[in-house]
C-alpha positions in Angstrom: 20.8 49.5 69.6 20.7 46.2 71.2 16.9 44.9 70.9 17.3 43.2 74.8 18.2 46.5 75.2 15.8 48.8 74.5 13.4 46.0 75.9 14.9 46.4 79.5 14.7 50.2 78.8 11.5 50.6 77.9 10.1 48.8 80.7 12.8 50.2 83.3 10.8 53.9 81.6 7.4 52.6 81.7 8.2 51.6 85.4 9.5 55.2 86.2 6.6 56.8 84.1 3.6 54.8 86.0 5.5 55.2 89.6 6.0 59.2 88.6 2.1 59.0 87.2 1.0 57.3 90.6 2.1 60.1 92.8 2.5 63.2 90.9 1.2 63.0 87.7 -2.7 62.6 88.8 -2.5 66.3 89.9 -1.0 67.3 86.5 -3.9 65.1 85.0 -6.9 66.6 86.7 -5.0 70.1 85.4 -4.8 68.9 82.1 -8.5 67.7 82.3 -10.1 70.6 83.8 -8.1 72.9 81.1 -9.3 70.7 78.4 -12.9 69.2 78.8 -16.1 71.4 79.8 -16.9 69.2 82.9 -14.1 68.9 85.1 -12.9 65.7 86.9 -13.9 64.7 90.4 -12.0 65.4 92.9 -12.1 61.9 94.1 -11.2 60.9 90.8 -8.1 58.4 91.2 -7.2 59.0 87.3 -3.7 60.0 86.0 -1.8 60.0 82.3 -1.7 56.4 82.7 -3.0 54.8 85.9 -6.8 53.7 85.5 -6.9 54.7 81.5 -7.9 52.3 78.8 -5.4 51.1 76.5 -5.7 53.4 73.8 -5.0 56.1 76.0 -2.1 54.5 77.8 -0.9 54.4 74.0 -0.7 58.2 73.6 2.7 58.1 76.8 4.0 55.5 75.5 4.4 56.7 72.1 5.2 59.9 73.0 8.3 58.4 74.7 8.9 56.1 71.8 9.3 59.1 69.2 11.4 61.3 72.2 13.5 57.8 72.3 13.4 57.7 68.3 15.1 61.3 67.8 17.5 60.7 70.9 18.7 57.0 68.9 19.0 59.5 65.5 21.0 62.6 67.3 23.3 59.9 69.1 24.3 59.2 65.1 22.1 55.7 64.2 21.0 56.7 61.1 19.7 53.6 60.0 15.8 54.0 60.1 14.9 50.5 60.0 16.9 49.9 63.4 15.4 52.6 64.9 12.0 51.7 64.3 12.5 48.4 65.1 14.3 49.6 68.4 11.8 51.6 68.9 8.7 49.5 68.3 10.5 47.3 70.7 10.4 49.9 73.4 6.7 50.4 72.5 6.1 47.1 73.3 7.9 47.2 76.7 6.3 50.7 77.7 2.9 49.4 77.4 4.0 45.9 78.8 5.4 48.3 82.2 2.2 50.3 81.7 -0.2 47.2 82.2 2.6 45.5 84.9 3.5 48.2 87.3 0.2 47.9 89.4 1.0 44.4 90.1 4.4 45.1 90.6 4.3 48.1 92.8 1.9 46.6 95.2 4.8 43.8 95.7 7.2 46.5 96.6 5.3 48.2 99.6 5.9 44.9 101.6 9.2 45.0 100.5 9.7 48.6 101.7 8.7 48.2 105.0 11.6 45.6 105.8 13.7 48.7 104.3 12.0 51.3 106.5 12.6 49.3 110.0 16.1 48.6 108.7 16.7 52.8 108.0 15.1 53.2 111.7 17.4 51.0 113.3 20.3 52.8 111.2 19.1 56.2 112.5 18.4 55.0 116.2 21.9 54.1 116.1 23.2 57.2 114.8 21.5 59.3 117.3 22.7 57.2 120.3 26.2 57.5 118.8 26.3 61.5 118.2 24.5 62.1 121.7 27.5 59.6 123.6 30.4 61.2 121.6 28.8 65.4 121.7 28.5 66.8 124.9 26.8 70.0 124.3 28.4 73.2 126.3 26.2 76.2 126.6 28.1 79.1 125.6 26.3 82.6 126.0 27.8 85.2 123.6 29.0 88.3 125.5 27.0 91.8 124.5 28.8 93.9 122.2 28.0 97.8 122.0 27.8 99.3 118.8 28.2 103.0 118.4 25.2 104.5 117.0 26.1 107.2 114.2 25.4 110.6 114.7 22.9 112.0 112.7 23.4 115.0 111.0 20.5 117.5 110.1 19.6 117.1 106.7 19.1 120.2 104.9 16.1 121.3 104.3 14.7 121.1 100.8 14.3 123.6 98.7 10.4 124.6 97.6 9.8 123.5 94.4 8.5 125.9 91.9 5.4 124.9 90.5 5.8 123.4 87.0 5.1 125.6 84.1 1.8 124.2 82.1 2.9 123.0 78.6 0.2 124.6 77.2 1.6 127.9 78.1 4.8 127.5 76.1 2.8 126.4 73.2 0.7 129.6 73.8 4.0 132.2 73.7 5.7 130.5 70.8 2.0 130.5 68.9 2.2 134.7 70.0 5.8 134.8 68.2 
């Protein structure tokens, strides 16, 4: 694999991971906590898999992704262990680079996302003034159909049920045989 690539995927990963680790991985991270530490973790804790972790254990992800991306460039047919470590130390490199970026780079894109959000408002204002000009809505009030009811039969009555014969009692004749 192309080293430029596995750079920009890497980072486009690490991206993904820390956004995915932002908003639903801290849940999954106090889980994981609680299950394996005696004191649990605050619930005002703000921690997740990699948000607010030191760097060795912002390594533990990213390696984890390099040796799933590892085995995916060896079952695609690379077979060439050299490339795929360097490939894959490559990818390291950008993970942790993405890991250690994306708070600076996702507190850009809120500002950016709120010219997107007025823009999808407009979009939708527009839509709705569109389907209420072109629908005109007629009430139509469905007419009462009468269903036959069946008519029920009487249902025999059960027969009584003789009482069971204790088990013991069969052991008892054969025993008398």
């Amino acid at each position: 694999m192309d080293p430029l690539l596995s750079l920009i995927v890497g980072f486009v990963f690490g991206l993904l991971f820390f956004f995915f680790d932002l908003n639903g991985g801290k849940k999954w991270y106090r889980r994981w906590h609680n299950l394996s530490n005696k004191n649990p973790l605050n619930e005002d804790s703000n921690q997740g898999f990699v948000h607010q972790q030191p760097f060795s254990k912002k390594l533990v992800p990213a390696v984890f992704i390099f040796v799933l991306f590892s085995f995916i460039l060896w079952y695609t047919g690379n077979l060439n262990p050299i490339e795929i470590l360097i490939s894959g130390g490559i990818l390291l490199f950008a993970l942790m680079l993405a890991f250690h970026l994306g708070p600076l780079l996702l507190n850009i894109l809120p500002a950016k996302m709120k010219q997107v959000n007025k823009a999808i408002e407009k979009i939708d204002e527009l839509e709705a003034n569109i389907k209420s000009e072109k629908i005109e809505v007629q009430e139509v009030t469905p007419e009462k159909i009468e269903v036959e009811k069946p008519k029920e039969t009487p249902k025999p009555k059960a027969k009584e049920a003789e009482p069971k014969k204790d088990w013991r009692d069969g052991v008892q004749d054969f025993l008398d045989k």
